[in-house]
N, C-alpha and C positions, 0 to 999 in steps of 0.2 A: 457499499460495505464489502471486505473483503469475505468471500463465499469461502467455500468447502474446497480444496485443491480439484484440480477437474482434472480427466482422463480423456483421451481419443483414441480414432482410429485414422486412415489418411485422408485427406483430404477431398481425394473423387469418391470418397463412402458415400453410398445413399444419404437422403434428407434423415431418415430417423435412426441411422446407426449412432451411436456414440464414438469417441474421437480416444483417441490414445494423447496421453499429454505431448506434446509438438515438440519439446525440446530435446538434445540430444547434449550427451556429458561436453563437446567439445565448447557447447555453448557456456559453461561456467567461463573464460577466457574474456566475456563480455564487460567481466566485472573489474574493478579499477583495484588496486592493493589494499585505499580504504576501506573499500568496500569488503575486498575477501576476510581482512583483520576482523571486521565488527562479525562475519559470517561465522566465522571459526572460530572465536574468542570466546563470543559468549556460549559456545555451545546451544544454540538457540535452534530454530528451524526444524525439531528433532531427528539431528545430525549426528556423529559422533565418527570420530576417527577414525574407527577401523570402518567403516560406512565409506567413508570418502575414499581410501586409501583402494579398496576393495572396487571400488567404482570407476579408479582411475587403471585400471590395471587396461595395457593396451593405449592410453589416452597419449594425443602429443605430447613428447617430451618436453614443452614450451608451457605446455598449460599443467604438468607435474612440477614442473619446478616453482613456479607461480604461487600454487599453492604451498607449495614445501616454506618456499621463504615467508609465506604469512602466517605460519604457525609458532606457536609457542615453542621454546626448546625443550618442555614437557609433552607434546604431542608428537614432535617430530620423530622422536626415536619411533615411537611405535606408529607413527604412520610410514617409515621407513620400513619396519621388520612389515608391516603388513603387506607392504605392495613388492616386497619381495619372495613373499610366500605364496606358491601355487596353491591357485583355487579353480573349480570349475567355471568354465564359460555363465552357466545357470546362474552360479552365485552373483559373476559379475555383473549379468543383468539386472538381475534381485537389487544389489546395490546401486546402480545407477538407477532403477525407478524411485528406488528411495531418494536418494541427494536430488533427484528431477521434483518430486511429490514435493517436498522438505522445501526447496528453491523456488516453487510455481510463480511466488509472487513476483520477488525480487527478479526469476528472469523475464516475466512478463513488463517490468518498472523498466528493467535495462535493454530488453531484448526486441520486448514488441510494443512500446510506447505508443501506438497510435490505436493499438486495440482496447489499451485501456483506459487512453482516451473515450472511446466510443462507447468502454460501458458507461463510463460516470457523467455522460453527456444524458444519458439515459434512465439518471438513478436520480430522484427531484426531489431534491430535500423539502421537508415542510415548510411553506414561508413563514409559516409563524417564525421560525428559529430565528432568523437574521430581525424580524421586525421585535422581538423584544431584545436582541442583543445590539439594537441601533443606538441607543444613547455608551455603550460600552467600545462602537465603531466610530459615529459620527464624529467629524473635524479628531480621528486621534490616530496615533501611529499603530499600525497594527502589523505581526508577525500569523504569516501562516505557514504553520511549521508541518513540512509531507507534503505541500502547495500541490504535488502530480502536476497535472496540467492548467488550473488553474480554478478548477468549479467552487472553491470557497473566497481564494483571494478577490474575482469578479464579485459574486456577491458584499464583499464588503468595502469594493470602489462603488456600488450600486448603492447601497445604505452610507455614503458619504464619510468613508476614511478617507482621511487626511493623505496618508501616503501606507501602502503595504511592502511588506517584505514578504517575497514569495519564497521561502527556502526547501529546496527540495534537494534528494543526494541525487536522483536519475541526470546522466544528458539528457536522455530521449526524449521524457519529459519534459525538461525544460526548454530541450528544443521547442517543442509543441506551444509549451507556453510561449516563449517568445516569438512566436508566430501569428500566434493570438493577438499580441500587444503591437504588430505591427501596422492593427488596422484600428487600434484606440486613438482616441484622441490626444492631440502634444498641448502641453506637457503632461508625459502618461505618471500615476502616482503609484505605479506598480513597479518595485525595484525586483529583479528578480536574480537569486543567489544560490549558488550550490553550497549544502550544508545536511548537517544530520542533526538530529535530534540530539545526540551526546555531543554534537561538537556544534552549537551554533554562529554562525559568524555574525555576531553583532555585537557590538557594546553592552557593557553593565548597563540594564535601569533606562535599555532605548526605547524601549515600545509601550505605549500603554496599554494595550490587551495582548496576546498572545491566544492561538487560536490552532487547534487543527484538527478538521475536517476526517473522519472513516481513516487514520494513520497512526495516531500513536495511540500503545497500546501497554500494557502492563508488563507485556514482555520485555529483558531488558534489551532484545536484540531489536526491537524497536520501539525503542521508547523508555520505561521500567522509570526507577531509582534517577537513575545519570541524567537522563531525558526530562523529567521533571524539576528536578532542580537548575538545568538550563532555562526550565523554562521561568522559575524562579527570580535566576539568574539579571535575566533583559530585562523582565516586566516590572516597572514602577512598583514603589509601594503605592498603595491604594487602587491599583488596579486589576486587571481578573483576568485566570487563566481557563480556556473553556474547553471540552473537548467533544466537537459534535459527533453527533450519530458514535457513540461508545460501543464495544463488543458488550453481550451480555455478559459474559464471562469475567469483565473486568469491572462490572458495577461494586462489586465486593471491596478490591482494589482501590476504587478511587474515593468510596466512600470512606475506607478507612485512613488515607490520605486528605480527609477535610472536604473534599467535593462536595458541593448539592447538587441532588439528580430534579430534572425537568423533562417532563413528558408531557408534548401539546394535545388537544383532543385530535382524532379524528373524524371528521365527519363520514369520508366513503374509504375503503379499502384505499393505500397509498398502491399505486403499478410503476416499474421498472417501463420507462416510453425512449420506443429507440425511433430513428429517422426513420426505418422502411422495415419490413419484415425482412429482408436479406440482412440486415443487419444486427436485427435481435436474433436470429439463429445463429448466424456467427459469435457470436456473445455468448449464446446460450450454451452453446459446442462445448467454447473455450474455459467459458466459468459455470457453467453448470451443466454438465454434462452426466455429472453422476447423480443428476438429477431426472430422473429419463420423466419425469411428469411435464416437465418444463418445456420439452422437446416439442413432446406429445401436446401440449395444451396451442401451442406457437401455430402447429400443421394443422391442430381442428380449428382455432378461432380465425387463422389466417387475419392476425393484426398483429401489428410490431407494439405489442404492449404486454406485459404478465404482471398481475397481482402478487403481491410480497409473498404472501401466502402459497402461491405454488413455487416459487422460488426458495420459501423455508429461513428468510432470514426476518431480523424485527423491522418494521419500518423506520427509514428516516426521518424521524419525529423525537429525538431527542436529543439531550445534551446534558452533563454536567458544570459546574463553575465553581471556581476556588480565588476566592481575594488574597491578594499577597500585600502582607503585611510588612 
């Protein structure tokens, strides 16, 4: 589940300093023109113009104009007078921690795909979820839309879909993913596609479930309005759109969009399980960091495991579903 934006400090910091966010403004440049359009368009992220503009002051000329050409010609103007306007050094930091804070995810999707790989290898969805959504998977075409690296689409070649569509917007990701697929078995039933949520690349009425996994979200800058009626869009009538491990924030949201919410029981506390301790503290740094209990809990248990609960998010144990009619 995507956590609270993290902070650091560098990297040969002690074990229990906290970390300053890693990223630096040049790294916006990572992102592809679709990508900067859906950033700046929707005003999403809580970003805004003079924010950016502010932030780029000093930035390569290469990655100012990048920007300039993906904005609106209602933002342009004043993103122009802004970055023409002397301001203090102070401010221009202020403004890049923000578009860095603002960006965490999206650069960690485009920038460091293989870290977050490593969280969601670590983050164990309930299996109940996939075993009562097997007759909604089994022998049927299924879309997992925000695919990342792959941890939903596998589970539903595991539960016996027919064939998946893994659509994700990341390379990096998707590199990851197709890495994965090259040690599956042939013929592999995993097709794997770059694609967004507002712009899916498939057919009217292709899939019979559509599905996606801790990614979309009510926000329209990932996901909203646009993003749901895509998803409308491919899925059969008679069949169902579902969206696991949901924000709490968007339960409101989806229920007033027709959703049923499902919560499996628990039996013991769900925990966050990474391969080795070096690597759930790398994890813990990078996404939760402004969590200093997390840290703290990681160096007294000395195991590569933490409870939802000190981590502060709900566990993954639920889902919503919507029948499209």
């Amino acid at each position: 589940m995507k956590s609270a934006v993290s902070r650091f400090t560098q990297a040969k910091a002690p074990l229990d300093e906290q970390f300053e966010n890693p990223f630096h403004i040049e790294d916006l440049g990572v992102f592809d023109d679709d990508t900067l359009w859906i950033i700046l368009s929707n005003c999403g992220f809580g970003l805004t113009v003079e924010k950016l503009a502010q932030s780029l002051h000093g930035a390569p000329e290469g990655l100012v104009e990048g920007i300039e050409r993906n904005l609106s010609p209602s933002q342009r103007s004043t993103f122009k007078a802004e970055l023409r306007r002397s301001i203090p050094e102070a401010q221009v930091e202020s403004a890049r921690r923000c578009v860095l804070d603002g960006l965490f995810w999206e650069l960690t999707y485009w920038k460091t795909p293989e870290l977050y790989d490593e969280l969601t290898s670590g983050e164990q969805l309930h299996p109940g979820i996939f075993q009562q959504l097997e007759a909604d998977i089994s022998d049927k075409v299924v879309l997992d839309a925000g695919a990342g690296s792959g941890r939903a689409t596998f589970e539903c070649v595991r539960h016996g879909a027919r064939k998946v569509y893994a659509v994700e917007p990341s390379p990096g990701l998707l590199r990851i993913l197709q890495q994965k697929l090259a040690s599956q078995p042939k013929p592999c039933r995993i097709v794997p596609r770059q694609g967004r949520f507002d712009r899916l690349p498939l057919a009217d009425d292709s899939v019979d479930t559509t599905l996606s996994c801790s990614a979309f979200m009510a926000d329209p800058a990932q996901g909203g309005e646009q993003g749901l009626a895509e998803f409308r869009r491919v899925t059969r009538s008679g069949g169902k759109i579902v969206i696991i491990w949901p924000r709490v924030q968007d339960y409101e949201w989806l229920a007033e969009h027709g959703f049923q919410y499902v919560a499996l029981p628990v039996q013991e506390e769900m925990r966050v399980r990474f391969s080795s301790l070096q690597s759930a503290l790398r994890c813990a740094r990078h996404f939760y960091a402004r969590n200093k209990d997390v840290i703290q809990y990681l160096l007294r248990k000395r195991k590569p495991e933490i409870p939802v609960s000190i981590l502060g998010i709900n566990p993954p144990s639920d889902y919503c579903w919507l029948r499209v009619e």
